[in-house]
C-alpha positions in Angstrom: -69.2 49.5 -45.4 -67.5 52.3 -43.9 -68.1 56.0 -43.8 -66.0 58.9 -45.8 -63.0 58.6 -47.9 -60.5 61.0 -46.6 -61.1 64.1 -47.3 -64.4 63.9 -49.0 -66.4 65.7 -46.0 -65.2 69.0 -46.6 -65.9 68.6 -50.3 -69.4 67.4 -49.3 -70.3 70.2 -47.1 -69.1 72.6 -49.4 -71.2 71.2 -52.2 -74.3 70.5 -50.0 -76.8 72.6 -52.2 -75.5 71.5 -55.1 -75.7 67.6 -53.9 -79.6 68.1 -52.5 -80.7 69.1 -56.3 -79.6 65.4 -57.9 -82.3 62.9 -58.2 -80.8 60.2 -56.7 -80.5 58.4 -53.0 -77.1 57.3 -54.1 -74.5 57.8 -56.7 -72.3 54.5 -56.8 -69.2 55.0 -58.4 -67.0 51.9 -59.2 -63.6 51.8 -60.1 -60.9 49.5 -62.2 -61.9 45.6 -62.6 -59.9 44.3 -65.4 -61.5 41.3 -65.8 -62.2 40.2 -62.0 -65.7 39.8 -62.5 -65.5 37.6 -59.4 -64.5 39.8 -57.1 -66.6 42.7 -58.0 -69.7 40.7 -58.2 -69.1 40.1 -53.9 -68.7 44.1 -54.3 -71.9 44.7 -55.8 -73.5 42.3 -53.7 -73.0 44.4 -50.8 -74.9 47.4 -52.7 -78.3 46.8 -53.4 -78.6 49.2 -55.9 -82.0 49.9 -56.6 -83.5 52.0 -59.3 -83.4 55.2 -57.1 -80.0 55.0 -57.0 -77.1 55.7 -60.2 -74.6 53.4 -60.9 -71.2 54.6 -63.0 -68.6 52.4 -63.7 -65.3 54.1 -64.5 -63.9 52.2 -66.7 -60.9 49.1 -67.3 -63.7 46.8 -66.9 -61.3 44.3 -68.9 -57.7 43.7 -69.5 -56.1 42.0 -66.4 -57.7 38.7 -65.3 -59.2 35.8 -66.5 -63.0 36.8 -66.1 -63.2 39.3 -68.8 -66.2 38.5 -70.8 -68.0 37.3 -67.7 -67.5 41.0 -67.0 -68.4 42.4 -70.8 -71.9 39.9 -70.4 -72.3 41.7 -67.2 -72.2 45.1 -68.5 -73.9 45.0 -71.7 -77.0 43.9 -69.5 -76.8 46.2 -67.0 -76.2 49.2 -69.2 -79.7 48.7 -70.8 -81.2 50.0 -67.3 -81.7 54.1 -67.5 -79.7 54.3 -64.2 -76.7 52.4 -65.0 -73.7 54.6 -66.7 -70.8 52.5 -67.6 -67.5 54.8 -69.5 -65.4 53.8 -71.5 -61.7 53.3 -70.3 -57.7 52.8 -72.2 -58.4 49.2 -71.7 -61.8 49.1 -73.5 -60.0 51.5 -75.9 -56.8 49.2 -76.8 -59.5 46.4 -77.4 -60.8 48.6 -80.1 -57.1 48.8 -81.5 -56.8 45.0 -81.5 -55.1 44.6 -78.0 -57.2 43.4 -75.8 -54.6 41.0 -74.2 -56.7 38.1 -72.1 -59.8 39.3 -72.8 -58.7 38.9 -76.7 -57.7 35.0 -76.0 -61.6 34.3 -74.3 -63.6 35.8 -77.4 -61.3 33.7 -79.7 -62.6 31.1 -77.2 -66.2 32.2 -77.3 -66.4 32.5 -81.0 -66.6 28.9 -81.6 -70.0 28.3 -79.8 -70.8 32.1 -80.4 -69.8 33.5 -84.4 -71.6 36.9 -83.8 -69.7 37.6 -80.2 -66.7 39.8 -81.2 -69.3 42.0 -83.4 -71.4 42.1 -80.2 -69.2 43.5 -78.1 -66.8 45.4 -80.6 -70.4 47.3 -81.1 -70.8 47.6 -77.7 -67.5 48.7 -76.6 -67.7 51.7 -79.8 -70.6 52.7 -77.8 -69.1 53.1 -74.8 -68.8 57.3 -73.6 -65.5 58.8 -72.7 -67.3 61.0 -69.8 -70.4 61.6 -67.8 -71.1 65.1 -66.4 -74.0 65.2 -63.2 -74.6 68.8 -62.6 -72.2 71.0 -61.4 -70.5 68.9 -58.7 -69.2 66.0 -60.3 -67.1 65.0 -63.5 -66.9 61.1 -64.0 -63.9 59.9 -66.6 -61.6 57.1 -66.2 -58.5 58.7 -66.2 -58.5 62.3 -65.8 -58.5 66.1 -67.8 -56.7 68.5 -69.4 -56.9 71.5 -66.7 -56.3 73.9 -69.3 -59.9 72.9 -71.3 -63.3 73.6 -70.3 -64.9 70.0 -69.0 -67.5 70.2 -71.5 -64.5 70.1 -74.1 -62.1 67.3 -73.0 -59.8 65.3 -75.5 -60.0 61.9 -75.8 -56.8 60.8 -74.8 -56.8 63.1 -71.4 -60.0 61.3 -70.2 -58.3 58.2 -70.8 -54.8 58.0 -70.3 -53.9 60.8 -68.6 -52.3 60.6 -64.8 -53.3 62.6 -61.8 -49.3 63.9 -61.5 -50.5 65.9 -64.9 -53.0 67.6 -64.1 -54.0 67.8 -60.6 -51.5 70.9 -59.7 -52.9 72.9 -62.0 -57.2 71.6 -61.4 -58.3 74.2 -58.9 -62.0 73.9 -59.6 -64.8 73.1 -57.4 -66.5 70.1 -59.2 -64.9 66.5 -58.1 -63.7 64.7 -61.0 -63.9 61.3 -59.9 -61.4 58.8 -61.8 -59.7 55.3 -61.7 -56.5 54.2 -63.9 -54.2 55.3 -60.8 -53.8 53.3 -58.5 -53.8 55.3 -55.2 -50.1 53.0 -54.1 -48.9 55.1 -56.6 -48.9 57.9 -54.0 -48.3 56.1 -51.0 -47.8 51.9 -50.9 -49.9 52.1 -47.7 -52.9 53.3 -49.5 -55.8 50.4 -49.4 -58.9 52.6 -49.7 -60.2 55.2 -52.6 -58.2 58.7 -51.8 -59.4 62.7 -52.5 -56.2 64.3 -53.0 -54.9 66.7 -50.6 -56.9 70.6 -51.7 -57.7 69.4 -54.8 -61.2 67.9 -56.0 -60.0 65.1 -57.1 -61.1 61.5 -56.0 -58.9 58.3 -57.4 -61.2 55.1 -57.1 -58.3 52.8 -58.6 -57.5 50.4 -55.4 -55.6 48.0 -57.3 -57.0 44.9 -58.2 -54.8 44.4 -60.8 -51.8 44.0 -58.2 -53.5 42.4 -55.6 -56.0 45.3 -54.3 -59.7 45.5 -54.4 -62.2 47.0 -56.0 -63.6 49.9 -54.9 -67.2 51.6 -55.2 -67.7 55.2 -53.5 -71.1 56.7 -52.9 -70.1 60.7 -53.7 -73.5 62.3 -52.2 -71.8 61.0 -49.0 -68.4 59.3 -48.8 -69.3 55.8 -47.9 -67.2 53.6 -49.4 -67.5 49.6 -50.1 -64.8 46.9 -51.8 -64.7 43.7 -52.9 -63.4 41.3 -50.8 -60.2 39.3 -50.9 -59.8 36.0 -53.2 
């Protein structure tokens, strides 16, 4: 456990009013798993969320590793609690369009002890929401905006696909849209830890598991970080 991503304390004292009016000790946000359900369950072991606290999962939860439905099971359980958010991501979204790589292979799997599985989570999935909007200081999506729309009126394919090179220049407002889908090595190979770009609300929580990273879960009322631990 460690204490503020870099430069999240100046967005935090900035916001201060706004942060005292949400209704929560804690709002967890977790990045990218694509399919390590392994490794993030020794994250979320080190949260003990409890039902005062909100829990948002950006996104990717599949797509990458061999754990996938493990992680699907996971979520459609959790998601029934009124405190759990979990959004829907490109990887969720190419599942939908019949290209959900590994994750594809262990329903085909699945199907033979379970018939009713793919329709299960295909339902589930559809369900999924693109976004998640908490007050005025925070904007949760998995991949990022279009800077020129209001965030109450976001397409699709920004929230999902977009990268941070196309539209973080032109983002100069005040709420932090928190997003995965980038790995932060995309801006520097050194980078280990979730990143708020430089002047810019903008916090990347995409720590790259899929290459050999972690996951990552921020706390954005006040910085504090936790990831999973290494395999």
């Amino acid at each position: 456990m460690k204490n503020y991503v870099e430069g999240m304390n100046e967005f935090l004292k900035a916001e201060s009013k706004n942060i005292s009016k949400i209704p929560y000790k804690r709002v967890l946000v977790v990045g990218d798993i694509h399919g390590h359900f392994t490794e993030f369950m020794s994250l979320y072991g080190k949260l003990n969320v409890s039902s005062d606290d909100l829990l948002i999962m950006l996104g990717d939860l599949i797509k990458g590793g061999n754990e996938n439905l493990s992680m699907i099971r996971w979520a459609v359980t959790e998601s029934k609690k009124p405190n759990v958010i979990i959004l829907m991501g490109n990887a969720e979204n190419d599942f939908l369009r019949s290209s959900g790589g590994r994750f594809t292979v262990e329903l085909k799997e699945a199907v033979k002890r379970e018939p009713q599985i793919v329709e299960q989570v295909t339902e589930f999935v559809q369900k999924l929401p693109t976004h998640y909007h908490l007050g005025n200081a925070f904007f949760f999506c998995h991949a990022g905006i279009d800077p020129q729309k209001s965030l109450l009126n976001q397409p699709k394919a920004k929230l999902l696909n977009t990268r941070p090179k196309n539209f973080a220049k032109e983002y100069l407002g005040r709420t932090l849209i928190v997003v995965g889908h980038t790995r932060v090595q995309k801006l520097n190979e050194a980078y280990t830890v979730p990143v708020k770009l430089p002047d810019r609300n903008i916090l990347l929580l995409d720590t790259g598991i899929k290459r050999g990273g972690r996951i990552s879960c921020v706390d954005v009322l006040s910085g504090q970080y936790w990831q999973s631990d290494v395999q």
